[in-house]
C-alpha positions, 0 to 999 in steps of 0.5 A: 325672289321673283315676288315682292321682297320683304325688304328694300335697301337703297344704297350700298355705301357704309349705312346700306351695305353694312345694314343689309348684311348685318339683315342677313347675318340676322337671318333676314331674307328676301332683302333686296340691294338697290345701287347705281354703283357697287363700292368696288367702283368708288374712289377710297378714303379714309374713315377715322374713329376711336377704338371700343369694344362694339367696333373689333371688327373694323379695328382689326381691319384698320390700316393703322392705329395711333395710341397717341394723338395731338391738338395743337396751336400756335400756343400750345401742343396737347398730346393725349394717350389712350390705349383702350381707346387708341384713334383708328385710320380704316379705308373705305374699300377695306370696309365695305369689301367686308361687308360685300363678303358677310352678305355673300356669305348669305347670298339666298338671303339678298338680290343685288340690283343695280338699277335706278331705286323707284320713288314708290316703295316697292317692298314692304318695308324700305331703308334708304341711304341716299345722299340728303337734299340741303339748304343752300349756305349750310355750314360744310366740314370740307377737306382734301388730303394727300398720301405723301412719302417723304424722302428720309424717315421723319414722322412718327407713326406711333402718334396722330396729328388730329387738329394742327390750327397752325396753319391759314385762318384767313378763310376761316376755321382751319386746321392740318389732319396729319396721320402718319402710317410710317416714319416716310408715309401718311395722309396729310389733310387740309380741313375748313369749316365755311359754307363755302367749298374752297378750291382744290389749289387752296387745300394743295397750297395748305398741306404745301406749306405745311410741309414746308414749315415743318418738315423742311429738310424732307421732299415728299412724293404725292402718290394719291389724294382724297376729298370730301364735305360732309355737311354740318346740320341736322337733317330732318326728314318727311319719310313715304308710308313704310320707309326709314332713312338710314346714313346722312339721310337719317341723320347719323352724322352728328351735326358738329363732327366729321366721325360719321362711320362710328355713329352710321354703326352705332345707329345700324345697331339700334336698328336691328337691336329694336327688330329682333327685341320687338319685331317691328322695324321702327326709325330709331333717334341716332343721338341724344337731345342733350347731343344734339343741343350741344351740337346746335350751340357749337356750330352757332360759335363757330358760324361767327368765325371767331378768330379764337375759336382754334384756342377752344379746341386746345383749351378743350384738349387741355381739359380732358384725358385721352380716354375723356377725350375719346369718348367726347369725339365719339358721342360717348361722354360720362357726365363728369366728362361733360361737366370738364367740356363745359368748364373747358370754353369759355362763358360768354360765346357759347352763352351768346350762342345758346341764347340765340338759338331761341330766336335764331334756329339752327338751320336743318337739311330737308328730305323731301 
Protein backbone atom coordinates (compact mmCIF):
# COMPACT_ATOMS: atom_id res chain seq x y z
CA UNK A 1 0.00 0.00 0.00
CA UNK A 2 2.69 2.39 -0.70
CA UNK A 3 0.22 4.81 -2.66
CA UNK A 4 -2.66 6.67 -1.62
CA UNK A 5 -5.13 4.34 0.59
CA UNK A 6 -8.81 4.32 -0.58
CA UNK A 7 -9.59 4.70 3.04
CA UNK A 8 -8.62 6.71 6.25
CA UNK A 9 -9.74 6.09 9.91
CA UNK A 10 -8.59 8.33 12.41
CA UNK A 11 -8.67 7.06 15.62
CA UNK A 12 -8.41 3.38 17.26
CA UNK A 13 -10.98 3.57 20.26
CA UNK A 14 -14.62 1.96 20.18
CA UNK A 15 -15.88 4.30 16.83
CA UNK A 16 -12.29 3.71 14.95
CA UNK A 17 -11.20 0.62 15.66
CA UNK A 18 -14.70 -1.24 15.44
CA UNK A 19 -15.09 0.60 11.80
CA UNK A 20 -12.01 -0.28 10.41
CA UNK A 21 -12.46 -4.04 10.93
CA UNK A 22 -16.10 -4.30 10.25
CA UNK A 23 -14.35 -2.45 6.57
CA UNK A 24 -12.31 -5.25 6.29
CA UNK A 25 -14.32 -8.07 7.19
CA UNK A 26 -16.69 -6.03 4.42
CA UNK A 27 -13.95 -6.80 2.03
CA UNK A 28 -12.62 -3.41 2.13
CA UNK A 29 -8.75 -2.99 1.54
CA UNK A 30 -6.38 -0.37 1.17
CA UNK A 31 -7.59 1.05 4.83
CA UNK A 32 -5.35 2.83 6.63
CA UNK A 33 -5.41 3.09 10.64
CA UNK A 34 -4.09 6.33 12.13
CA UNK A 35 -3.54 6.36 16.40
CA UNK A 36 -1.38 8.09 18.61
CA UNK A 37 -1.89 5.25 20.74
CA UNK A 38 -2.87 1.57 20.36
CA UNK A 39 -6.04 0.69 23.09
CA UNK A 40 -3.41 -1.80 24.66
CA UNK A 41 -1.82 1.61 26.04
CA UNK A 42 -5.05 2.95 27.62
CA UNK A 43 -6.50 2.63 30.89
CA UNK A 44 -9.84 0.35 31.13
CA UNK A 45 -13.21 0.74 31.78
CA UNK A 46 -16.45 -0.22 31.79
CA UNK A 47 -19.08 0.12 29.17
CA UNK A 48 -22.78 -0.67 30.17
CA UNK A 49 -25.74 -1.53 27.54
CA UNK A 50 -28.95 -3.64 27.55
CA UNK A 51 -28.73 -6.93 25.64
CA UNK A 52 -30.54 -7.39 21.89
CA UNK A 53 -30.07 -9.51 19.08
CA UNK A 54 -27.37 -6.89 17.04
CA UNK A 55 -24.98 -7.10 19.79
CA UNK A 56 -24.10 -11.11 20.53
CA UNK A 57 -20.91 -10.78 20.08
CA UNK A 58 -20.25 -8.10 22.76
CA UNK A 59 -22.82 -9.88 25.14
CA UNK A 60 -20.66 -12.88 24.78
CA UNK A 61 -17.83 -11.01 25.76
CA UNK A 62 -19.41 -9.17 28.65
CA UNK A 63 -17.93 -9.46 32.01
CA UNK A 64 -21.19 -10.04 33.53
CA UNK A 65 -24.65 -9.56 33.19
CA UNK A 66 -27.74 -8.73 35.38
CA UNK A 67 -31.06 -9.95 34.59
CA UNK A 68 -32.49 -7.69 37.12
CA UNK A 69 -31.78 -4.06 37.85
CA UNK A 70 -33.08 -1.21 40.21
CA UNK A 71 -33.87 2.58 40.42
CA UNK A 72 -34.05 3.85 43.72
CA UNK A 73 -34.83 7.13 46.08
CA UNK A 74 -35.09 8.01 49.39
CA UNK A 75 -38.88 7.09 48.46
CA UNK A 76 -38.97 4.02 46.70
CA UNK A 77 -37.14 0.86 45.06
CA UNK A 78 -37.87 -0.22 41.43
CA UNK A 79 -36.86 -3.14 40.53
CA UNK A 80 -37.11 -4.29 36.93
CA UNK A 81 -36.61 -8.09 35.07
CA UNK A 82 -35.78 -8.42 31.60
CA UNK A 83 -34.27 -11.73 30.48
CA UNK A 84 -34.33 -10.92 26.63
CA UNK A 85 -32.95 -7.52 27.44
CA UNK A 86 -30.58 -8.33 30.46
CA UNK A 87 -28.04 -4.99 31.37
CA UNK A 88 -24.56 -5.80 30.47
CA UNK A 89 -21.10 -4.69 32.04
CA UNK A 90 -18.29 -5.15 28.75
CA UNK A 91 -14.57 -3.60 29.64
CA UNK A 92 -13.16 -1.69 27.16
CA UNK A 93 -9.88 -3.90 26.62
CA UNK A 94 -12.09 -6.71 26.12
CA UNK A 95 -13.67 -5.08 23.17
CA UNK A 96 -11.34 -3.63 21.44
CA UNK A 97 -8.79 -6.57 21.89
CA UNK A 98 -11.64 -8.19 19.71
CA UNK A 99 -11.91 -5.90 17.31
CA UNK A 100 -7.66 -5.77 17.18
CA UNK A 101 -7.96 -9.39 16.43
CA UNK A 102 -11.13 -9.37 13.53
CA UNK A 103 -8.58 -6.71 11.58
CA UNK A 104 -5.59 -8.96 12.12
CA UNK A 105 -7.45 -11.61 10.76
CA UNK A 106 -7.35 -9.27 7.45
CA UNK A 107 -3.91 -7.92 7.97
CA UNK A 108 -3.33 -7.24 3.75
CA UNK A 109 -6.64 -5.22 4.14
CA UNK A 110 -5.29 -2.17 6.68
CA UNK A 111 -1.88 -0.28 7.47
CA UNK A 112 -1.82 0.59 11.05
CA UNK A 113 0.17 3.90 11.50
CA UNK A 114 0.90 5.54 14.42
CA UNK A 115 1.90 8.97 13.54
CA UNK A 116 0.29 12.30 14.03
CA UNK A 117 -3.25 12.33 11.50
CA UNK A 118 -2.74 15.22 8.98
CA UNK A 119 -5.16 18.00 8.85
CA UNK A 120 -5.79 17.57 5.05
CA UNK A 121 -7.02 14.24 3.79
CA UNK A 122 -4.90 12.21 2.76
CA UNK A 123 -7.27 9.29 1.06
CA UNK A 124 -9.96 9.30 -0.75
CA UNK A 125 -12.11 9.02 1.64
CA UNK A 126 -11.50 9.78 5.74
CA UNK A 127 -13.59 8.63 8.75
CA UNK A 128 -12.70 10.53 11.72
CA UNK A 129 -13.02 9.77 15.54
CA UNK A 130 -11.11 12.20 17.21
CA UNK A 131 -12.36 13.62 20.46
CA UNK A 132 -14.81 16.86 19.53
CA UNK A 133 -14.05 20.47 20.41
CA UNK A 134 -17.00 21.78 23.13
CA UNK A 135 -18.34 25.03 24.12
CA UNK A 136 -17.22 26.00 27.45
CA UNK A 137 -20.38 25.52 30.43
CA UNK A 138 -21.65 22.45 28.68
CA UNK A 139 -23.49 20.11 30.82
CA UNK A 140 -21.10 16.83 31.52
CA UNK A 141 -22.38 13.14 32.85
CA UNK A 142 -18.79 12.77 34.99
CA UNK A 143 -18.24 9.66 37.23
CA UNK A 144 -15.25 7.89 39.24
CA UNK A 145 -15.67 4.59 40.13
CA UNK A 146 -14.21 1.99 42.43
CA UNK A 147 -13.62 -1.79 41.95
CA UNK A 148 -13.92 -2.96 45.64
CA UNK A 149 -13.96 -6.50 47.33
CA UNK A 150 -15.59 -6.55 50.48
CA UNK A 151 -14.58 -8.82 53.40
CA UNK A 152 -17.75 -11.12 53.69
CA UNK A 153 -20.49 -11.91 50.77
CA UNK A 154 -22.84 -9.25 50.54
CA UNK A 155 -24.10 -8.03 47.30
CA UNK A 156 -26.14 -9.57 44.84
CA UNK A 157 -24.76 -10.45 41.71
CA UNK A 158 -27.78 -11.39 40.01
CA UNK A 159 -29.02 -7.79 40.20
CA UNK A 160 -27.61 -3.96 39.07
CA UNK A 161 -28.05 -1.15 41.12
CA UNK A 162 -28.22 1.71 37.90
CA UNK A 163 -29.34 4.92 39.31
CA UNK A 164 -29.30 4.81 43.67
CA UNK A 165 -30.30 8.90 44.22
CA UNK A 166 -29.82 8.08 47.92
CA UNK A 167 -26.89 9.70 47.95
CA UNK A 168 -25.53 13.86 48.24
CA UNK A 169 -27.87 16.22 46.13
CA UNK A 170 -26.29 19.36 47.25
CA UNK A 171 -23.96 19.67 43.83
CA UNK A 172 -26.40 18.68 41.88
CA UNK A 173 -28.00 15.80 40.18
CA UNK A 174 -26.41 12.83 41.70
CA UNK A 175 -26.65 9.17 42.13
CA UNK A 176 -24.84 5.80 43.08
CA UNK A 177 -23.99 3.21 39.90
CA UNK A 178 -23.35 -0.17 41.74
CA UNK A 179 -22.84 -3.32 39.43
CA UNK A 180 -22.06 -6.23 41.34
CA UNK A 181 -19.75 -8.90 39.79
CA UNK A 182 -20.04 -11.38 42.63
CA UNK A 183 -21.41 -11.23 46.37
CA UNK A 184 -17.58 -9.78 47.46
CA UNK A 185 -16.69 -7.92 44.10
CA UNK A 186 -18.10 -4.79 42.10
CA UNK A 187 -17.81 -1.59 40.42
CA UNK A 188 -19.20 1.25 42.71
CA UNK A 189 -19.64 4.72 40.68
CA UNK A 190 -20.27 8.18 42.08
CA UNK A 191 -22.12 10.00 39.00
CA UNK A 192 -22.90 13.92 38.78
CA UNK A 193 -24.68 15.61 36.18
CA UNK A 194 -23.15 19.67 36.49
CA UNK A 195 -21.15 21.63 34.20
CA UNK A 196 -18.67 21.67 36.49
CA UNK A 197 -16.22 18.62 36.76
CA UNK A 198 -16.09 17.80 40.55
CA UNK A 199 -12.71 16.43 42.44
CA UNK A 200 -11.78 13.01 42.62
CA UNK A 201 -11.83 13.41 46.94
CA UNK A 202 -15.63 14.44 45.98
CA UNK A 203 -16.48 11.25 44.22
CA UNK A 204 -14.26 8.89 46.78
CA UNK A 205 -15.97 10.73 49.85
CA UNK A 206 -19.52 9.55 47.89
CA UNK A 207 -19.05 5.93 47.18
CA UNK A 208 -17.37 6.07 51.13
CA UNK A 209 -20.32 6.79 52.38
CA UNK A 210 -22.33 5.05 50.57
CA UNK A 211 -20.73 2.03 51.55
CA UNK A 212 -20.77 2.86 54.91
CA UNK A 213 -24.71 3.32 54.81
CA UNK A 214 -25.52 0.37 53.36
CA UNK A 215 -23.07 -2.14 53.60
CA UNK A 216 -22.01 -1.33 57.28
CA UNK A 217 -21.02 -4.61 58.74
CA UNK A 218 -18.74 -4.94 55.35
CA UNK A 219 -14.88 -3.51 55.02
CA UNK A 220 -13.82 -3.40 51.38
CA UNK A 221 -10.77 -3.45 49.54
CA UNK A 222 -10.23 -0.42 46.58
CA UNK A 223 -8.33 -2.65 44.05
CA UNK A 224 -8.67 -0.17 40.81
CA UNK A 225 -10.73 2.83 39.82
CA UNK A 226 -12.01 4.31 36.49
CA UNK A 227 -13.40 7.93 35.54
CA UNK A 228 -14.61 9.82 32.80
CA UNK A 229 -17.07 12.75 31.33
CA UNK A 230 -18.96 12.36 28.67
CA UNK A 231 -20.47 15.57 27.40
CA UNK A 232 -24.13 16.20 27.31
CA UNK A 233 -25.02 18.34 23.76
CA UNK A 234 -25.35 17.66 20.51
CA UNK A 235 -22.31 18.03 18.46
CA UNK A 236 -22.88 19.52 15.13
CA UNK A 237 -19.82 19.39 12.66
CA UNK A 238 -18.26 21.44 9.61
CA UNK A 239 -16.93 18.33 8.20
CA UNK A 240 -13.37 19.08 5.20
CA UNK A 241 -14.57 17.84 1.44
CA UNK A 242 -14.30 13.71 1.62
CA UNK A 243 -14.69 13.41 5.47
CA UNK A 244 -17.36 11.90 8.00
CA UNK A 245 -17.11 11.92 11.32
CA UNK A 246 -17.69 8.98 13.37
CA UNK A 247 -17.94 8.25 17.52
CA UNK A 248 -18.68 11.58 19.74
CA UNK A 249 -17.51 13.43 16.98
CA UNK A 250 -20.10 12.34 14.79
CA UNK A 251 -22.58 12.72 17.47
CA UNK A 252 -23.52 8.99 18.25
CA UNK A 253 -23.70 9.69 21.84
CA UNK A 254 -27.07 10.80 22.71
CA UNK A 255 -27.33 14.00 24.13
CA UNK A 256 -28.97 12.73 27.52
CA UNK A 257 -27.35 9.30 28.29
CA UNK A 258 -24.07 7.94 28.97
CA UNK A 259 -24.77 4.49 27.02
CA UNK A 260 -22.47 5.78 23.92
CA UNK A 261 -21.18 2.08 22.86
CA UNK A 262 -24.55 0.66 21.84
CA UNK A 263 -25.28 3.69 19.94
CA UNK A 264 -21.24 4.18 18.35
CA UNK A 265 -22.42 0.23 17.11
CA UNK A 266 -25.51 1.07 15.90
CA UNK A 267 -24.27 4.07 13.82
CA UNK A 268 -21.19 1.65 12.44
CA UNK A 269 -23.75 -0.39 11.21
CA UNK A 270 -25.60 2.42 9.53
CA UNK A 271 -22.71 3.13 7.89
CA UNK A 272 -21.61 0.08 6.19
CA UNK A 273 -25.31 -0.94 5.60
CA UNK A 274 -25.80 2.25 3.18
CA UNK A 275 -22.02 1.42 1.60
CA UNK A 276 -22.64 -2.16 0.57
CA UNK A 277 -26.69 -1.05 -0.15
CA UNK A 278 -25.51 1.98 -2.52
CA UNK A 279 -21.68 1.91 -2.77
CA UNK A 280 -21.11 5.34 -1.67
CA UNK A 281 -19.89 6.21 1.75
CA UNK A 282 -22.69 8.97 2.85
CA UNK A 283 -22.52 10.35 6.97
CA UNK A 284 -25.34 8.79 8.27
CA UNK A 285 -27.99 10.67 11.27
CA UNK A 286 -27.26 8.25 14.40
CA UNK A 287 -30.73 9.03 15.86
CA UNK A 288 -33.90 10.14 15.11
CA UNK A 289 -35.39 13.88 15.32
CA UNK A 290 -38.15 12.68 17.60
CA UNK A 291 -34.86 11.55 19.91
CA UNK A 292 -32.96 14.10 19.55
CA UNK A 293 -36.02 16.58 20.47
CA UNK A 294 -36.46 14.64 23.43
CA UNK A 295 -33.22 14.76 24.63
CA UNK A 296 -33.12 18.66 24.20
CA UNK A 297 -36.24 19.06 26.45
CA UNK A 298 -34.75 16.49 29.35
CA UNK A 299 -31.31 18.20 29.41
CA UNK A 300 -33.16 21.69 29.67
CA UNK A 301 -35.04 20.33 33.16
CA UNK A 302 -32.26 18.86 34.42
CA UNK A 303 -29.91 22.42 33.68
CA UNK A 304 -32.58 23.99 36.34
CA UNK A 305 -31.30 21.71 38.97
CA UNK A 306 -34.58 20.97 40.25
CA UNK A 307 -34.45 19.23 43.71
CA UNK A 308 -37.18 16.74 42.45
CA UNK A 309 -35.71 15.67 39.23
CA UNK A 310 -34.23 11.93 41.04
CA UNK A 311 -38.07 11.58 41.71
CA UNK A 312 -38.79 11.52 37.67
CA UNK A 313 -36.36 8.92 37.20
CA UNK A 314 -38.52 6.69 39.84
CA UNK A 315 -41.66 7.86 38.77
CA UNK A 316 -40.30 6.88 35.08
CA UNK A 317 -38.93 3.42 36.21
CA UNK A 318 -42.41 3.03 38.18
CA UNK A 319 -44.02 3.74 34.59
CA UNK A 320 -42.22 1.30 32.46
CA UNK A 321 -41.20 -2.87 32.25
CA UNK A 322 -38.11 -4.03 32.20
CA UNK A 323 -38.28 -4.67 28.50
CA UNK A 324 -39.90 -1.03 28.09
CA UNK A 325 -37.66 0.10 30.01
CA UNK A 326 -34.58 -1.12 28.21
CA UNK A 327 -35.42 -0.13 25.03
CA UNK A 328 -36.23 3.49 26.40
CA UNK A 329 -32.31 3.58 27.56
CA UNK A 330 -31.25 1.90 24.55
CA UNK A 331 -32.94 4.45 22.03
CA UNK A 332 -35.22 1.73 20.97
CA UNK A 333 -38.58 2.61 22.22
CA UNK A 334 -42.31 1.46 20.63
CA UNK A 335 -44.57 4.24 20.59
CA UNK A 336 -46.57 2.75 23.43
CA UNK A 337 -43.30 2.73 25.22
CA UNK A 338 -43.13 6.44 24.66
CA UNK A 339 -46.54 7.50 25.36
CA UNK A 340 -45.83 5.73 29.13
CA UNK A 341 -42.46 8.02 29.22
CA UNK A 342 -44.38 10.99 28.48
CA UNK A 343 -47.46 10.34 30.94
CA UNK A 344 -44.53 9.19 33.47
CA UNK A 345 -43.14 13.18 34.19
CA UNK A 346 -44.95 15.49 35.11
CA UNK A 347 -46.58 18.26 32.95
CA UNK A 348 -45.45 21.54 34.01
CA UNK A 349 -41.41 21.34 33.94
CA UNK A 350 -41.06 19.60 30.94
CA UNK A 351 -43.55 21.95 29.27
CA UNK A 352 -41.72 24.88 30.63
CA UNK A 353 -38.51 23.36 29.08
CA UNK A 354 -40.17 22.46 25.55
CA UNK A 355 -41.33 25.90 25.43
CA UNK A 356 -37.95 27.49 26.16
CA UNK A 357 -36.38 25.61 23.92
CA UNK A 358 -38.09 28.07 21.04
CA UNK A 359 -36.07 30.93 22.35
CA UNK A 360 -33.47 29.64 24.42
CA UNK A 361 -31.58 26.66 21.81
CA UNK A 362 -30.08 24.02 23.11
CA UNK A 363 -26.53 24.71 23.22
CA UNK A 364 -24.13 22.26 20.62
CA UNK A 365 -20.47 21.33 20.45
CA UNK A 366 -18.83 22.63 17.40
CA UNK A 367 -16.32 20.71 15.04
CA UNK A 368 -14.32 22.88 13.30
Amino acid sequence: MGRKPEIEVIGAGCAGLGLAAAMAEAGLDEIRLVTKEMPANRPDHIWGFWGEKSLQPAMRLARHHWPRWQIADEMRIITHHSTDHAYHALQASHWLASCQARLDAYEDSCVISQDEAADEVSAAIRFDSRPPQLPTNVLYQHFLGQYVTSDRPIFDPGCALLMDFRCDQSQGMHFIYLLPFSETEALVESTLFTAEIASDEYYRTAIADYLSRFYARASFTITGEEKGALPLCEIAQTPKENEIAIGARGGALRPSSGYGFVFIQRHIAKLMRHYQQTGDWRAQAAHSPLQLWMDRVFLRVIEGQSPDIPSYFVGLAAQLDGASFARFMSGRARWRDLAKVVWAMPPTPFLKAALSLLWRPARKGWVE
